[in-house]
C-alpha positions as CSV (number, residue, x, y, z in Angstrom):
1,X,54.0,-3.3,-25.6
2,X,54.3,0.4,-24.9
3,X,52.0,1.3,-27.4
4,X,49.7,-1.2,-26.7
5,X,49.5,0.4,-22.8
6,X,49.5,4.2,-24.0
7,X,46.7,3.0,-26.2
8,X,44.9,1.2,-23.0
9,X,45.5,5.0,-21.3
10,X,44.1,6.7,-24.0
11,X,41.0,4.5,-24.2
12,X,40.8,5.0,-19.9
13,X,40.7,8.3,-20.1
14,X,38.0,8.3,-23.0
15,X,35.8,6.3,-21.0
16,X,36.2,8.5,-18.0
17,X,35.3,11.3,-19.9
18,X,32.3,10.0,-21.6
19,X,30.9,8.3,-18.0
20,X,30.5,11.9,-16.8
21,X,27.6,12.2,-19.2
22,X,24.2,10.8,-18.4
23,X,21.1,10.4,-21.0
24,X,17.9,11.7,-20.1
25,X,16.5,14.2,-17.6
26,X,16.9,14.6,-14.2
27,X,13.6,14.3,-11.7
28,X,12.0,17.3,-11.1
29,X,8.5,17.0,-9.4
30,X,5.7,18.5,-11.5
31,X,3.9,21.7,-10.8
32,X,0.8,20.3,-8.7
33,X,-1.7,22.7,-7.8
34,X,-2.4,22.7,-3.9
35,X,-4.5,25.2,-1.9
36,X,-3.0,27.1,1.1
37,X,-4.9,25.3,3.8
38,X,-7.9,22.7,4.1
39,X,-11.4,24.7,3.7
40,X,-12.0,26.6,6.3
41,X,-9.6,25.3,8.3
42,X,-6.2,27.5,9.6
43,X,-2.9,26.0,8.5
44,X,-0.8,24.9,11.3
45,X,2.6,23.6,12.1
46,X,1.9,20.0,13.4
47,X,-0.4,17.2,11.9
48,X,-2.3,14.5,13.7
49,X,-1.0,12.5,11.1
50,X,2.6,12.5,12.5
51,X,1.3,11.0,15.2
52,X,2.0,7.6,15.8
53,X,-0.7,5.5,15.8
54,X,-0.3,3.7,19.2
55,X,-0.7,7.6,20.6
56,X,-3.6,8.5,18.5
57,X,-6.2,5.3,19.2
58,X,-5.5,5.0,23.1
59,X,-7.9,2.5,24.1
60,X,-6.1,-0.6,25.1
61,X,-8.4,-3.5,23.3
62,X,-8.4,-1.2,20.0
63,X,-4.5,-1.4,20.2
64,X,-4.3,-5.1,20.4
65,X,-6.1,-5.5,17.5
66,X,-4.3,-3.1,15.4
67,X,-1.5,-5.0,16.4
68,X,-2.8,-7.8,15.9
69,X,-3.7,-6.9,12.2
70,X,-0.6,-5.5,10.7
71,X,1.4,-8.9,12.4
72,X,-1.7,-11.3,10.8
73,X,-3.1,-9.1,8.1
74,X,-2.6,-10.6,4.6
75,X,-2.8,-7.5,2.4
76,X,0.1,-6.4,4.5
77,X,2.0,-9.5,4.3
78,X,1.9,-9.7,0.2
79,X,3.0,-6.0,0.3
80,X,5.5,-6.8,2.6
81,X,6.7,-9.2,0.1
82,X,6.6,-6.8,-2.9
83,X,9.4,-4.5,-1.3
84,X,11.6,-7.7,-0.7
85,X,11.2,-8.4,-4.3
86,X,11.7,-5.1,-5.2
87,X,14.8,-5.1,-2.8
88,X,16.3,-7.9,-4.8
89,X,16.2,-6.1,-7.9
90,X,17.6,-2.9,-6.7
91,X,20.7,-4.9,-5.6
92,X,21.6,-6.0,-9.0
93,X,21.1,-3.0,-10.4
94,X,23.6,-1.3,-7.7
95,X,26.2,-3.7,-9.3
96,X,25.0,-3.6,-12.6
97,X,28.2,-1.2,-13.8
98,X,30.2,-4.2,-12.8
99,X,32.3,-6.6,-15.1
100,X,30.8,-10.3,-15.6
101,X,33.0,-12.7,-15.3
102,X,32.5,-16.3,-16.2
103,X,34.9,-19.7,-15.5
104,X,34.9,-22.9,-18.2
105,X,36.7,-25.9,-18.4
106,X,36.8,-28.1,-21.0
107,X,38.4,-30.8,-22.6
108,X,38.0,-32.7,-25.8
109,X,39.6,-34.9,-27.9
110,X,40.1,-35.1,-32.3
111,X,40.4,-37.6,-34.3
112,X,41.1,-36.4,-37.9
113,X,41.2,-38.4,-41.3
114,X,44.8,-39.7,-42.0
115,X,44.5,-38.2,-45.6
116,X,43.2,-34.8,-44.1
117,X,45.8,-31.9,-44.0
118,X,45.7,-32.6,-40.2
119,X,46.3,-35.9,-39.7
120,X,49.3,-36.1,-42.2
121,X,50.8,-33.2,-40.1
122,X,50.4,-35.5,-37.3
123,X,51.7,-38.8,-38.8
124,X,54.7,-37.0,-39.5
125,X,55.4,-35.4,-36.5
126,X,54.8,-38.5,-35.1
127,X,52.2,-37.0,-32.7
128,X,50.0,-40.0,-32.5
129,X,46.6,-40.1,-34.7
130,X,44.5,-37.9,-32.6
131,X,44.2,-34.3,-31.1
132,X,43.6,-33.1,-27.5
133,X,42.9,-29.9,-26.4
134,X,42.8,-28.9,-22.5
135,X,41.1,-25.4,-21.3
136,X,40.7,-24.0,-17.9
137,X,40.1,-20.0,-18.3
138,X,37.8,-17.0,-17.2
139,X,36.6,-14.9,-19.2
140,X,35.5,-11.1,-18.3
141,X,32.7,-9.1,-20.3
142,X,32.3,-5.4,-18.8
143,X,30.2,-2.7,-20.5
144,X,31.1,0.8,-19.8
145,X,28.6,3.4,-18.8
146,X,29.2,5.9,-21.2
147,X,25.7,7.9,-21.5
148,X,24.7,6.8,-18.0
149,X,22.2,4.6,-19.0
150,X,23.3,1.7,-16.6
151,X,22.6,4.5,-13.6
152,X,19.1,5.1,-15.3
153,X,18.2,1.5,-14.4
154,X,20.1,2.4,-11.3
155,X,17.7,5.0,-10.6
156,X,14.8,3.5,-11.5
157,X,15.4,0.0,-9.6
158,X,15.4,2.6,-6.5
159,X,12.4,4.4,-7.1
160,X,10.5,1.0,-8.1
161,X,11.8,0.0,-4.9
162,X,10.7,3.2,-2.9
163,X,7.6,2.8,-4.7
164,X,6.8,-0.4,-2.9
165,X,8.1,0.8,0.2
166,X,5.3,3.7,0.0
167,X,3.1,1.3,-1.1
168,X,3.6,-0.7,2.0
169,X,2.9,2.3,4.4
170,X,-0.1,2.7,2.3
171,X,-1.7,-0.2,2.8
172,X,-0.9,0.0,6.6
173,X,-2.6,3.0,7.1
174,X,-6.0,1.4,5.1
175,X,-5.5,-1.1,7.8
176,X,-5.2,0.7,10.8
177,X,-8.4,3.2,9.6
178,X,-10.4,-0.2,8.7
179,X,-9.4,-1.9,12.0
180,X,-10.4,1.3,13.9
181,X,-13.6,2.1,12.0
182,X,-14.5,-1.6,12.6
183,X,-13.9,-1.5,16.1
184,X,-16.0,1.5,16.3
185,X,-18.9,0.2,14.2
186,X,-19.1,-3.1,16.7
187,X,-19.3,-0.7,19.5
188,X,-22.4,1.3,17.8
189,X,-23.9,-2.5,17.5
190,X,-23.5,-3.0,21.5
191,X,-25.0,0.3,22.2
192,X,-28.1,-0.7,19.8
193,X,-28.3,-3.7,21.2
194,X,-28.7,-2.0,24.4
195,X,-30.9,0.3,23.3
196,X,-33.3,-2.4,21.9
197,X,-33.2,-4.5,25.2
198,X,-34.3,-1.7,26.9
199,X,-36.9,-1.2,24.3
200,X,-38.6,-4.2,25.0
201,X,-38.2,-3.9,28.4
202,X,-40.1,-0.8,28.5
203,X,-43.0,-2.4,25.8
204,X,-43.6,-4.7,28.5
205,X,-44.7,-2.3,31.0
206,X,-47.0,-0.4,28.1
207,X,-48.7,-3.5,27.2
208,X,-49.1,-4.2,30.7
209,X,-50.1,-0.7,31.6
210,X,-52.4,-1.0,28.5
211,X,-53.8,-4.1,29.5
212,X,-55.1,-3.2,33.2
213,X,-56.8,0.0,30.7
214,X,-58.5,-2.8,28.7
215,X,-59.8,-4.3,31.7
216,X,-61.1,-1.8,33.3
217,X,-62.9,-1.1,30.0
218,X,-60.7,2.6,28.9
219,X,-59.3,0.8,25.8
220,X,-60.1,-1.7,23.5
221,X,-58.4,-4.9,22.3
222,X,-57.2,-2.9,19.5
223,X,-54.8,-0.7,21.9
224,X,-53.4,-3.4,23.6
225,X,-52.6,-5.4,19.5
226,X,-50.9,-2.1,18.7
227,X,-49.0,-2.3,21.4
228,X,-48.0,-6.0,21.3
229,X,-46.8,-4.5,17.8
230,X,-44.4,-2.1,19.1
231,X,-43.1,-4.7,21.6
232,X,-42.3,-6.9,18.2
233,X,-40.8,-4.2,16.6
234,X,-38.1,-3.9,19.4
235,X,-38.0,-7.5,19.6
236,X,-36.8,-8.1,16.5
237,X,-34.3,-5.5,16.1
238,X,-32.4,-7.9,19.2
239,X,-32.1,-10.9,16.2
240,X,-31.2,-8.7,13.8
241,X,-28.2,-6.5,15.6
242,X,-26.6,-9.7,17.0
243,X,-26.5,-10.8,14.1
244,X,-24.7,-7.9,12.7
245,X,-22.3,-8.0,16.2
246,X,-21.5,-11.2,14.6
247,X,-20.7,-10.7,11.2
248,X,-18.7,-7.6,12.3
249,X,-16.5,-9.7,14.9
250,X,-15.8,-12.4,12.0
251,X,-15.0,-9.1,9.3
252,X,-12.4,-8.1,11.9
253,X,-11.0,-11.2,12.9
254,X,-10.5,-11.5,8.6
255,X,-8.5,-8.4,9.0
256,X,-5.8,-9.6,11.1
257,X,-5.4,-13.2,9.3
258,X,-7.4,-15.3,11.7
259,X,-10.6,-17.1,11.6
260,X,-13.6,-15.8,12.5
261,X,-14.7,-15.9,16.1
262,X,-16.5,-13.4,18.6
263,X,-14.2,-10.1,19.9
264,X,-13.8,-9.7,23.6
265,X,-14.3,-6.2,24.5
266,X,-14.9,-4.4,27.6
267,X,-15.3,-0.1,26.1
268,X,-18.4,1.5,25.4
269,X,-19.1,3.9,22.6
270,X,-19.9,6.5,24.9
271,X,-16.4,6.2,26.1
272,X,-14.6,7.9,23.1
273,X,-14.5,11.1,22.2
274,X,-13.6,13.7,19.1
275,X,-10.9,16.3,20.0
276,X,-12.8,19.6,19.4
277,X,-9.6,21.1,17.8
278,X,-7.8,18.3,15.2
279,X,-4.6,20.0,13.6
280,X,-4.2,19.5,9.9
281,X,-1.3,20.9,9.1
282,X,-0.6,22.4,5.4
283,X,-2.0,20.6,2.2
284,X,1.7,20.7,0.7
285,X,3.2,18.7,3.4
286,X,0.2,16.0,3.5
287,X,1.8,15.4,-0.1
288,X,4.9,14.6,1.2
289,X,3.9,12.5,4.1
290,X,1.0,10.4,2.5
291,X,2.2,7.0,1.4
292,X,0.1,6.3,-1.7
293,X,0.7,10.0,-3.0
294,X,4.3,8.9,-2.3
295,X,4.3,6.2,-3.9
296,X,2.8,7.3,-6.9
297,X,5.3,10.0,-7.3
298,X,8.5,7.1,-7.0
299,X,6.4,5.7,-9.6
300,X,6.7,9.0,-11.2
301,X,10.8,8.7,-10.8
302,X,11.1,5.7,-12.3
303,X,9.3,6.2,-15.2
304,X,11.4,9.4,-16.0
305,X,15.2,7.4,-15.1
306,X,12.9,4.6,-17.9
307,X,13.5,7.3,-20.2
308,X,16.7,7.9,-20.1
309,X,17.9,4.5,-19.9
310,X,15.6,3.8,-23.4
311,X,17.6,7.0,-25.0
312,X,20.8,5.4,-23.9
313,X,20.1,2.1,-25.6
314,X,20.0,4.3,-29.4
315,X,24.0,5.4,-28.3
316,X,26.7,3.2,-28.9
317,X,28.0,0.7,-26.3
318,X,31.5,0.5,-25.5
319,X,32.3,-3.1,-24.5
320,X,35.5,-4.3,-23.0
321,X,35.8,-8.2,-23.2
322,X,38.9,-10.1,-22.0
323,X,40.0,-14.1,-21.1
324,X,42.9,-15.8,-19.3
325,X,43.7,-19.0,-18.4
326,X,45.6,-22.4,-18.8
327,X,45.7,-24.0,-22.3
328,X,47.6,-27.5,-23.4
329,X,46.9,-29.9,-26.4
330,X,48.8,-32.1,-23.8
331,X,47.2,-33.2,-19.9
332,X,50.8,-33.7,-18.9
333,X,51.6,-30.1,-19.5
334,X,48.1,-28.3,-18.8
335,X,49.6,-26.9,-15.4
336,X,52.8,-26.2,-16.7
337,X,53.3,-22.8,-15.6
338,X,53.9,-20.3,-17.6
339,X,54.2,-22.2,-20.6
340,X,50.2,-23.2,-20.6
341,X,49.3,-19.2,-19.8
342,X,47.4,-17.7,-22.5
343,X,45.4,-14.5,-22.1
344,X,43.3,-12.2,-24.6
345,X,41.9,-8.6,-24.4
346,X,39.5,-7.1,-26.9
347,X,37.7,-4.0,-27.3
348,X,34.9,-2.9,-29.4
349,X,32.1,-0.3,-30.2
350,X,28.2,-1.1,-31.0
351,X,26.2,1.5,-32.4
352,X,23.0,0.3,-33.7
353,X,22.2,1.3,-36.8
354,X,18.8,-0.3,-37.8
355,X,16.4,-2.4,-35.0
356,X,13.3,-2.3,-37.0
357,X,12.0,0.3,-34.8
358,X,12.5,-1.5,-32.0
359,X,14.6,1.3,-29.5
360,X,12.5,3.9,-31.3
361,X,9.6,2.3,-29.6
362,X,10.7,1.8,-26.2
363,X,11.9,5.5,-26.4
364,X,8.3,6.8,-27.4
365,X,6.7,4.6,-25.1
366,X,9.1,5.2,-22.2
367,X,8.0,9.1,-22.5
368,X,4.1,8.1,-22.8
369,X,4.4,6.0,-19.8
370,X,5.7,9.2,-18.0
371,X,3.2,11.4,-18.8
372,X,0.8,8.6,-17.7
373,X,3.0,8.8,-14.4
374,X,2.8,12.5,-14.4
375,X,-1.6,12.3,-14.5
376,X,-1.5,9.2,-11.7
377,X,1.2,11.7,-9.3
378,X,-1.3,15.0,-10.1
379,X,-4.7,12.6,-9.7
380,X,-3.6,10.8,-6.4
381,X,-2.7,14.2,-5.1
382,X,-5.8,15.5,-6.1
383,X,-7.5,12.6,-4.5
384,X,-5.4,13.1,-1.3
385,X,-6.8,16.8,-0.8
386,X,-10.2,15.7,-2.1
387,X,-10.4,13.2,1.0
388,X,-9.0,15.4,3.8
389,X,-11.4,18.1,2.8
390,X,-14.6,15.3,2.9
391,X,-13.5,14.2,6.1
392,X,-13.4,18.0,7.5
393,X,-16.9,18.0,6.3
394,X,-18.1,15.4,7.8
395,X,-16.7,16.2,11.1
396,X,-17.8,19.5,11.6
397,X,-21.2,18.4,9.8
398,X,-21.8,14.9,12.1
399,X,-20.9,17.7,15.0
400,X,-24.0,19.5,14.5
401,X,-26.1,16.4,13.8
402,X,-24.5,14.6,17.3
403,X,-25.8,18.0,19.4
404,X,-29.4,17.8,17.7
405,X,-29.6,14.0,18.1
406,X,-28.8,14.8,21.8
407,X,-31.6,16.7,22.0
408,X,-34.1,14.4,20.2
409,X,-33.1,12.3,22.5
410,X,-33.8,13.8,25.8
411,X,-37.1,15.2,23.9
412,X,-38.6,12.1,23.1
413,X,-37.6,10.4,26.4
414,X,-39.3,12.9,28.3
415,X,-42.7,12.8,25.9
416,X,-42.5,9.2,26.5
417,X,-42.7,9.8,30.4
418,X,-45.5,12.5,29.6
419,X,-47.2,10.5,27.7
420,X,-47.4,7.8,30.0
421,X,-48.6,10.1,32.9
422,X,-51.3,11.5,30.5
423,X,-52.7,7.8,29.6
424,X,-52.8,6.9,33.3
425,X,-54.6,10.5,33.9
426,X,-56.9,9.6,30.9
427,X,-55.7,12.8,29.3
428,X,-54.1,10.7,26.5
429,X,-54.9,7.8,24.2
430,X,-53.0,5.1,24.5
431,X,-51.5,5.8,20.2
432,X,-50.1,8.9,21.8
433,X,-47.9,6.6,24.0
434,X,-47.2,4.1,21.6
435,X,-46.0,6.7,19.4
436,X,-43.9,8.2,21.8
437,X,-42.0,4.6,22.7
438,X,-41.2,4.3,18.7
439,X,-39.9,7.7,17.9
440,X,-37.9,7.4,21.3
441,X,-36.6,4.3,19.9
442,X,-35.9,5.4,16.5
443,X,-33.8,8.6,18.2
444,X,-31.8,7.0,20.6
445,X,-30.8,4.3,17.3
446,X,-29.6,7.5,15.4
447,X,-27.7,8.7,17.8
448,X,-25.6,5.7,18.5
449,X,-24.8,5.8,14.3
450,X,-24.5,9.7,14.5
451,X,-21.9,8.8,17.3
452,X,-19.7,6.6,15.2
453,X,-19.7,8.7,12.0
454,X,-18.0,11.2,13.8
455,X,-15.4,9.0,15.1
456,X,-15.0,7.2,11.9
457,X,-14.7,10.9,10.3
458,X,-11.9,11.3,12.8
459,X,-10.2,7.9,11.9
460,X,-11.0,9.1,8.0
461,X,-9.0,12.6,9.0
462,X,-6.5,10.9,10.5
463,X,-6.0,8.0,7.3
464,X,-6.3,10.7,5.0
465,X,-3.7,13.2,5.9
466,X,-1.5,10.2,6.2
467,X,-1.4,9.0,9.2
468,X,-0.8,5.4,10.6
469,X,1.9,4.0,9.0
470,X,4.2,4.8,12.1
């Protein structure tokens, strides 16, 4: 007995020893080339992206149905299911390093031949002709962690799980941006709209005005068709923007998991502005706040812990198995304590020797699918960058555009009142006029787009550098 427990010690204290090693690498983040700021744009301190999103969109109807998306969104629900998935695996793997334990019971009865060895024993013991056999036991099979590899899956259980996390956040933020660029895009519709009415409002006065010309014999039919014309024109754009209000209310309602019906909505797209100055902190940290750059790089993690748990596999396993219970050949005297206790402890060592290249294979593979993880971390980082610069482009270049169309717009108005003063005077034609209405009507439609590229450049800033996820 006292050999038996300095030879348990000995085996302890082995074991111990050998779980202080671990198989594989540990993460280090790869060398990612990053530039020191944005463009031309100074490094700072602070981020818009760390703002939360409720602060950075600050109209009241825009906020409900952001809300109203990430509670009804679908995307977001099936990734909100992927991390409680995920969740559920990382808690077995947490108690993967413990023992398994399982209970039986059985019972079962044997009736041999009288002529076998068995049934002779039997007959002259006078046991009766048959054999019974009661068990109630558990039994306990534990593998050690020797090389670590049961922390590996650890590990990567936890970064899979992160991964999903981040990938949550991710999709949030697409959300958020879509929600807000949608919301945007509806408001450029009403301002068309309004643009158009007023169109046709003023065609109705030219063809009138053109009409008391025709009568008094200045123009012919001719001027009064070609006006008609340009009436049409504006009359039809009316059809044709409430039909894309429409389609645009029902693409948002989509977003936040409810059927499509019209948006109530009381803002104007005259009354949001573009902060002259948006802060965009340093390229490095953008890479550590952005949630799909994030998540690739848990992806990243896991595949590296992958490694070393497919390198532990090729090491020998140390397995401690064990059983214990109640045993009788008789019911009478299957609880007869501690006669009926029987109990058995075993030890033993696997080293595989030949798998048909089996663990050689999910070694190799295990690596490849790193360096896979290693291009998808670089590429989404480089993608992350790539973005925030566009969107810095776009804002300072829609900026330039948005003063121009301002002045197109007060250019062609006024040309439109001259014009109309020269026809009366006779010092114009009435083409001159028409001409005027159209281009006036074609400027004051660009500018209402030109308005919501740059705030969809802002919510593309903003989605880009990682922001609205909180």
């Amino acid at each position: 007995m006292k050999t038996s427990y300095s030879s348990f010690l000995m085996l302890l204290s082995l074991v111990v020893g050998l779980a202080a090693c671990r198989v594989g690498r540990n993460y280090e983040r790869p060398p990612v080339a990053l530039p020191q700021q944005f463009g031309n744009v100074a490094p700072s301190d602070s981020s818009i992206a760390s703002i939360e999103w409720k602060r950075f969109f600050t109209d009241p109807a825009l906020q409900q149905l952001i809300d109203s998306a990430i509670a009804g969104n679908y995307d977001l629900q099936l990734a909100v299911k992927r991390v409680a998935s995920a969740q559920e695996y990382l808690k077995q793997a947490k108690v993967a390093w413990l023992p398994a334990f399982t209970a039986n019971a059985s019972a079962n009865t044997n009736f041999p031949s009288k002529n076998s060895f068995t049934g002779l024993n039997l007959s002259l013991n006078k046991l009766g002709d048959h054999l019974e056999d009661f068990n109630l036991g558990v039994s306990m099979s534990w593998e050690i962690d020797i090389w670590g590899k049961i922390r590996r899956q650890r590990e990567a259980a936890l970064a899979t799980y992160l991964q999903t996390y981040e990938g949550q956040h991710a999709v949030q933020t697409g959300l958020v941006a879509a929600v807000a660029n949608s919301y945007f895009n509806l408001l450029m519709l009403d301002k068309q709209l309004e643009i158009a009415h007023k169109n046709v409002q003023l065609s109705d006065t030219i063809v009138k005005m053109i009409r008391l010309q025709k009568a008094a014999g200045e123009v012919t039919e001719l001027g009064v068709q070609q006006a008609i014309s340009q009436q049409q024109t504006a009359e039809l754009l009316v059809p044709q923007l409430e039909q894309g209000i429409a389609i645009q209310e029902n693409a948002l309602r989509i977003l936040m998991g409810e059927l499509p019906a019209a948006i109530s909505r009381t803002g104007k797209l005259s009354d949001f502005h573009v902060a002259d100055s948006l802060p965009t902190g340093i390229p490095a940290a953008m890479i550590s706040r952005r949630p799909d750059v994030r998540a690739s790089e848990m992806g990243l993690v896991a595949a590296n812990a992958q490694v070393g748990a497919a390198q532990g596999n090729m090491y020998p396993s140390l397995t401690i198995t064990g059983s214990g219970g109640v045993n009788a050949f008789k019911a009478s005297t299957w609880f007869n304590l501690p006669a009926s206790l029987f109990g058995t402890v075993a030890g033993g060592i696997t080293q595989p020797i030949f798998q048909r290249r089996a663990l050689k294979t999910q070694l190799e593979v295990a690596k490849i699918q790193r360096e896979q993880a290693v291009i998808q971390f670089k590429q989404s980082a480089l993608n992350a960058i790539g973005e925030v610069s566009d969107a810095l482009v776009k804002l300072d270049k829609v900026k330039t555009q948005q003063e121009i169309a301002i002045r197109q717009v007060n250019t062609s108005q006024l040309a439109i009142q001259q014009a109309q003063q020269l026809f009366r005077s006779g010092m114009a034609n009435y083409l001159e006029v028409i001409t005027a209405q159209g281009r006036s009507l074609q400027a004051e439609l660009s500018q209402a787009d030109i308005d919501r590229q740059r705030l969809s450049a802002m919510v593309d800033l903003y989605r880009s550098l990682g922001g609205g996820w909180k």
